[in-house]
C-alpha positions as CSV (number, residue, x, y, z in Angstrom):
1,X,145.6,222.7,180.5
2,X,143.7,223.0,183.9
3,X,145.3,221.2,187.1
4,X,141.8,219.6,187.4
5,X,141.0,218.9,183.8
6,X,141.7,219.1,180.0
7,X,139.9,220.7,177.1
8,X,137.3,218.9,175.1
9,X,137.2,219.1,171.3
10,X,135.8,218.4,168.3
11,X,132.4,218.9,170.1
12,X,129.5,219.9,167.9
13,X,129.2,223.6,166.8
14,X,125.8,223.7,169.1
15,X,128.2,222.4,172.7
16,X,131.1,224.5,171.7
17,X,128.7,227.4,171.4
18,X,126.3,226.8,174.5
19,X,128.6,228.0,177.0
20,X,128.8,231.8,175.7
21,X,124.7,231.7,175.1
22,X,124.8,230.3,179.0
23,X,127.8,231.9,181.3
24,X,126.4,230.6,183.9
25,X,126.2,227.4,185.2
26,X,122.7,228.6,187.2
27,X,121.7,229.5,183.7
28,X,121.7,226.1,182.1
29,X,120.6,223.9,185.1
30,X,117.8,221.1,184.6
31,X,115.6,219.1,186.7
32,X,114.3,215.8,186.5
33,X,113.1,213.1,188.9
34,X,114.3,209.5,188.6
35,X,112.6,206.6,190.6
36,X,114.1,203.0,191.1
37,X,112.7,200.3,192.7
38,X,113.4,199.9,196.2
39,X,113.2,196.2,196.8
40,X,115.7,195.2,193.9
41,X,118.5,197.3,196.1
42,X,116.9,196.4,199.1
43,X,117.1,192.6,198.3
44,X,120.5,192.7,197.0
45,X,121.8,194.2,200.1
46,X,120.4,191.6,202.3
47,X,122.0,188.9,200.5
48,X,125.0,190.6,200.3
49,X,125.0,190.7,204.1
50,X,124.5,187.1,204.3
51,X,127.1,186.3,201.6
52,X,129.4,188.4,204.7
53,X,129.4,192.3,202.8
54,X,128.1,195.0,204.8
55,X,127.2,197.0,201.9
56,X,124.3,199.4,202.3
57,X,121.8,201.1,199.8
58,X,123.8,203.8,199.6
59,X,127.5,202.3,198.7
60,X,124.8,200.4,195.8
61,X,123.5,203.7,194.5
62,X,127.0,204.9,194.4
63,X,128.2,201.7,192.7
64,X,125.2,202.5,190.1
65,X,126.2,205.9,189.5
66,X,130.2,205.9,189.2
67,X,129.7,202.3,186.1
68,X,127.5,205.0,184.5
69,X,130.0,207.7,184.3
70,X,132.1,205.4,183.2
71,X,130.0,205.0,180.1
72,X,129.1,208.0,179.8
73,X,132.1,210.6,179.5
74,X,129.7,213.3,179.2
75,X,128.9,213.3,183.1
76,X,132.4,213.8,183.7
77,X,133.1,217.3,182.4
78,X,132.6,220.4,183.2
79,X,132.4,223.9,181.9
80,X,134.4,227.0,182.9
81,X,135.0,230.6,181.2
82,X,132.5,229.2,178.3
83,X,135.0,226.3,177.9
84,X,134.0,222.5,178.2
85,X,137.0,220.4,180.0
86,X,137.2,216.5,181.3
87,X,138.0,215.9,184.3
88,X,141.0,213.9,185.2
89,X,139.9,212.6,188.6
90,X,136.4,211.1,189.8
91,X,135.7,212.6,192.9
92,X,132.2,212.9,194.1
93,X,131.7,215.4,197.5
94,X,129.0,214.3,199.7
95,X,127.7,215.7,203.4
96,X,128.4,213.6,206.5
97,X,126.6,214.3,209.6
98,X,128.5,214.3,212.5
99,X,127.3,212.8,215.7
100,X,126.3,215.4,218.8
101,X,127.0,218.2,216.0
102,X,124.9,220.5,214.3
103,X,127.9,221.4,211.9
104,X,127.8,218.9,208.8
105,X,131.4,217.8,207.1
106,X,131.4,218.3,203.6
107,X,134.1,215.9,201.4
108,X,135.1,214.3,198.6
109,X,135.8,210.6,197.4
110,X,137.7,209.5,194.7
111,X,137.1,206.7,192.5
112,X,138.8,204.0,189.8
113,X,136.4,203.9,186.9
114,X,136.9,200.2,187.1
115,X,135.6,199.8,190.6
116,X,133.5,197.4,191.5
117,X,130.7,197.6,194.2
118,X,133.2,196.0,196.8
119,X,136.0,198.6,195.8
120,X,133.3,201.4,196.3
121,X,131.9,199.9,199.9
122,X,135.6,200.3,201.0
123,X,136.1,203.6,199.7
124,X,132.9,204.8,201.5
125,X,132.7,203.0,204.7
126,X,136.5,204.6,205.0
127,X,134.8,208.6,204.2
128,X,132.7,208.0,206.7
129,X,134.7,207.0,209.6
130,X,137.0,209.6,208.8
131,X,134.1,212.2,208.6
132,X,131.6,211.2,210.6
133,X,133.7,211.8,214.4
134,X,132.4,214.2,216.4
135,X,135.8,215.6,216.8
136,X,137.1,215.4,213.1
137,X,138.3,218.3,211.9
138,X,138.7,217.5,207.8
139,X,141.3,219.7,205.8
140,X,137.9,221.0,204.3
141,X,137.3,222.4,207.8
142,X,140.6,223.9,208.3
143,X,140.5,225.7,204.5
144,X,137.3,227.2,205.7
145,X,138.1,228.5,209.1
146,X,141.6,229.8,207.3
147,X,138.8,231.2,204.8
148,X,136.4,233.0,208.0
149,X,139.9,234.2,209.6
150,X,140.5,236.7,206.5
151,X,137.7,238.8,208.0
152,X,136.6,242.0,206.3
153,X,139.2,240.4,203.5
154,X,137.1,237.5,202.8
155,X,134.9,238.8,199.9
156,X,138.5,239.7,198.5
157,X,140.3,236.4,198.9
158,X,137.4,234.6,197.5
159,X,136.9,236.8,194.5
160,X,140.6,236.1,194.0
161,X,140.0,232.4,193.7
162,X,137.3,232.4,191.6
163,X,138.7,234.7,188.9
164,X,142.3,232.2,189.5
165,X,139.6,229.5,188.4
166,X,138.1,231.0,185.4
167,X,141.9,231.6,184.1
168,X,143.2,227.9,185.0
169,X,145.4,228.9,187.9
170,X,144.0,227.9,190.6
171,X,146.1,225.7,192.2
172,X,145.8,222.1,192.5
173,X,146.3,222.0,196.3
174,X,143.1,224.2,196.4
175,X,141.0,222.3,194.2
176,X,141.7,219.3,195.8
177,X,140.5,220.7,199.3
178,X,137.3,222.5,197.5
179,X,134.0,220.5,197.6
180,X,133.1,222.6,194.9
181,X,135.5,221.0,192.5
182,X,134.6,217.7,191.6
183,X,132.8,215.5,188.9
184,X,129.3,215.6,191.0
185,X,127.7,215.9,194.0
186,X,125.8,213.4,196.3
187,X,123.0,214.0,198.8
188,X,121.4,211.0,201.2
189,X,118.1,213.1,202.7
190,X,116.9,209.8,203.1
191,X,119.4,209.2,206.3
192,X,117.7,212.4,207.7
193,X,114.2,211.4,206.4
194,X,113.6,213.7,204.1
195,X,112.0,214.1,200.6
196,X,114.5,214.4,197.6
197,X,114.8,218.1,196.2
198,X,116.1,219.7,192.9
199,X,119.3,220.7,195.0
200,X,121.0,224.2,192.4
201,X,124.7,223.4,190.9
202,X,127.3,226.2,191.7
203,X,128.5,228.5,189.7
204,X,131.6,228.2,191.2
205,X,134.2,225.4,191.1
206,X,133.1,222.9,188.5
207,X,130.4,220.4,189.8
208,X,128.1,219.8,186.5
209,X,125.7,217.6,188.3
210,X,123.8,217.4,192.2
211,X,121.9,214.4,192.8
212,X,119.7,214.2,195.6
213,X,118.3,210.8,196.8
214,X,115.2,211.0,199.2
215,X,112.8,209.0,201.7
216,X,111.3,206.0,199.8
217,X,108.1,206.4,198.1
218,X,105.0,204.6,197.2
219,X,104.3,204.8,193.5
220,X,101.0,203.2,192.2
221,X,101.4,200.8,189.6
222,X,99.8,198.1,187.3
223,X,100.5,194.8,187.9
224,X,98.2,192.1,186.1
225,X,95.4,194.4,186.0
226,X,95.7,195.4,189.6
227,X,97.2,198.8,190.9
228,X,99.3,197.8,193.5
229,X,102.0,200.5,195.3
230,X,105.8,199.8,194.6
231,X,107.8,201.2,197.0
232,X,110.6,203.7,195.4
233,X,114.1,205.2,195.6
234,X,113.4,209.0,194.1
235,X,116.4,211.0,192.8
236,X,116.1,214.7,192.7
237,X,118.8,215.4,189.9
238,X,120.0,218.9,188.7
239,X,122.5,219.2,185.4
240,X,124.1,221.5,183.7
241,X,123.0,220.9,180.2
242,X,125.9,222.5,177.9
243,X,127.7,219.5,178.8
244,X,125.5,217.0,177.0
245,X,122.1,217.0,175.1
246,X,119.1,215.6,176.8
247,X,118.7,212.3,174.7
248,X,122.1,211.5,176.3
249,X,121.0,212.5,179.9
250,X,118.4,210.3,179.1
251,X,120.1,207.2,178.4
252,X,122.4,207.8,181.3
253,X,119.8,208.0,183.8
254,X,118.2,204.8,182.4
255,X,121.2,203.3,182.7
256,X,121.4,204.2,186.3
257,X,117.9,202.1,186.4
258,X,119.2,199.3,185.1
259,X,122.0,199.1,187.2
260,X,119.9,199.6,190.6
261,X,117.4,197.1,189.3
262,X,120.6,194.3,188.8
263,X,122.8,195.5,190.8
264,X,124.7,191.7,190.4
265,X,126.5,193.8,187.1
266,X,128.4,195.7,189.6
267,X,130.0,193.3,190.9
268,X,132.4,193.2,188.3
269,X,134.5,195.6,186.3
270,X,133.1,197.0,183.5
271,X,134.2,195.7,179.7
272,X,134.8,198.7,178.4
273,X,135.6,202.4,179.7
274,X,134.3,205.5,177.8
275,X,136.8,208.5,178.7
276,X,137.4,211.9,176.7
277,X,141.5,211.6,177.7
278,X,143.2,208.2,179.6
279,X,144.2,210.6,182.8
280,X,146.1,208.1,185.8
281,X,143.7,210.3,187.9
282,X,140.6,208.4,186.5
283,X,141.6,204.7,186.8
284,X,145.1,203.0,187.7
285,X,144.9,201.1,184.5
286,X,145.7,204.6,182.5
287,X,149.0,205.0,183.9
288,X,151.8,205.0,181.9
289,X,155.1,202.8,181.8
290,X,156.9,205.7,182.8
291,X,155.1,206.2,186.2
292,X,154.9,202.5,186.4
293,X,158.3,202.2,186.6
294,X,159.0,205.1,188.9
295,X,156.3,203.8,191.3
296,X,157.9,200.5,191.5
297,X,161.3,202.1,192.0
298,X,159.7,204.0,194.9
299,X,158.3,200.7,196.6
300,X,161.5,198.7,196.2
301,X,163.2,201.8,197.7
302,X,160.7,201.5,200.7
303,X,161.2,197.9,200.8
304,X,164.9,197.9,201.4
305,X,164.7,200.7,203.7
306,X,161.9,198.3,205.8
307,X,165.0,195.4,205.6
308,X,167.4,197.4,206.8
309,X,165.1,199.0,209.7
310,X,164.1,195.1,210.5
311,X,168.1,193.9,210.9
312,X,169.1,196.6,212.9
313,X,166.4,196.0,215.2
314,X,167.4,192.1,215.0
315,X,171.1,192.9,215.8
């Protein structure tokens, strides 16, 4: 068992096979564009606003995306050394500008499969005040400038992670810090005003899926016998597609649709959680009594060293 991940099995034949006909991730990517309606989102974030949540299209595009994966296990694996694995986290890596800087900062968020839209809006306003300060300098940064230091030994040192990887030894303080290691990856080339684009996967690290959103577009349509332009939210979306057949791609993405055309269903938690393997890493509500226990041990630990703290200071 990976640190990041765990075996799938009882796949059929065809899956269990696809990785040795396609080694590479590169070799197996697909492209397809999805369109939503911009003024369902739109709408929905003003009258969040005036119900006092400062959500923006983004954190609901987000929201839309992590209640699918949570449907839909299949966008939560990955494939290395011709082997399928889920992941037991759900961390998506997205690019933050940073102000007065021309270098971007690269990260990841994790998220509960049982978040709501208001759990996401937290998670991401919080990424991006950490990221976005023109004098951050993420854990991300300092891996890489550690990285750049090794000099002539770079091409070494990385070829020594990446074969760690295909073995399932690379470790898990690594992998955490790598923004290639993750369940997908997130573009906004709408905040720079720019068109979406079929943005490639990488062959290394384990990201099965980028998703670039773009400017808004106008897309002619037929209403009452009239073509009128609707304005649209285009995704540029690349997949690896050992991990699931297209019919299943298919329903995911319309299920992304649906979710940015009512995005009221996000609001609340979802019924029901597809997974491959119950991993703590994926929702708090997998965790066993065990840890249970031992993390309540730790906070009443904390709590009685707080008591003690607050009567010295008393005395």
């Amino acid at each position: 068992m990976r640190a990041d991940g765990k075996r799938v099995k009882n796949l059929d034949p065809m899956y269990t096979l696809a990785p040795y006909f396609m080694r590479k991730r590169s070799d197996s990517q697909n492209a397809i564009t999805v369109a939503v309606p911009y003024e369902n989102v739109h709408n929905y974030v003003l009258d969040a606003r005036k119900r006092g949540y400062k959500f923006s299209h983004l954190t609901v595009v987000l929201s839309a995306i992590i209640r699918t994966v949570a449907e839909f296990p299949e966008l939560n694996r990955f494939v290395v050394n011709s082997k399928i694995y889920a992941h037991n986290e759900l961390k998506i890596a997205m690019v933050v500008l940073r102000p007065a800087d021309n270098n971007p900062s690269m990260s990841k968020m994790k998220f509960d499969l049982y978040d709501t839209v208001f759990d996401v809006n937290d998670k991401v306003e919080a990424f991006i005040q950490e990221n976005n300060k023109s004098t951050s300098n993420t854990k991300v940064d300092q891996l890489f400038k550690k990285l750049v230091s090794c000099g002539p030994l770079v091409r070494f040192v990385l070829g020594t992670l990446r074969g760690l990887d295909h073995i399932g030894w690379l470790p898990k303080s690594i992998i955490n810090l790598s923004p290639f290691h993750g369940s997908l990856v997130f573009t906004n080339l709408a905040s720079i005003r720019t068109n979406h684009i079929y943005h490639h996967v990488y062959d290394f690290g384990t990201m099965g899926m980028v998703i670039a959103m773009g400017n808004n577009i106008d897309t002619p349509k037929m209403k009452k016998g009239e073509m009128v332009l609707e304005k649209q939210i285009p995704f540029g979306i690349v997949m690896d597609e050992r991990l699931a057949d297209g019919h299943r791609y298919a329903q995911a993405f319309a299920r992304i649709e649906q979710y940015l055309k009512n995005p009221t269903l996000l609001e609340t938690p979802p019924e029901t959680v597809n997974v491959d393997y119950e991993f703590e890493g994926l929702s708090e509500r997998f965790k066993s009594e065990k840890t249970k226990q031992k993390e309540a041990k730790k906070a009443e630990k904390a709590r009685l060293k707080a008591e003690k703290r607050a009567a010295k200071k008393q005395k």
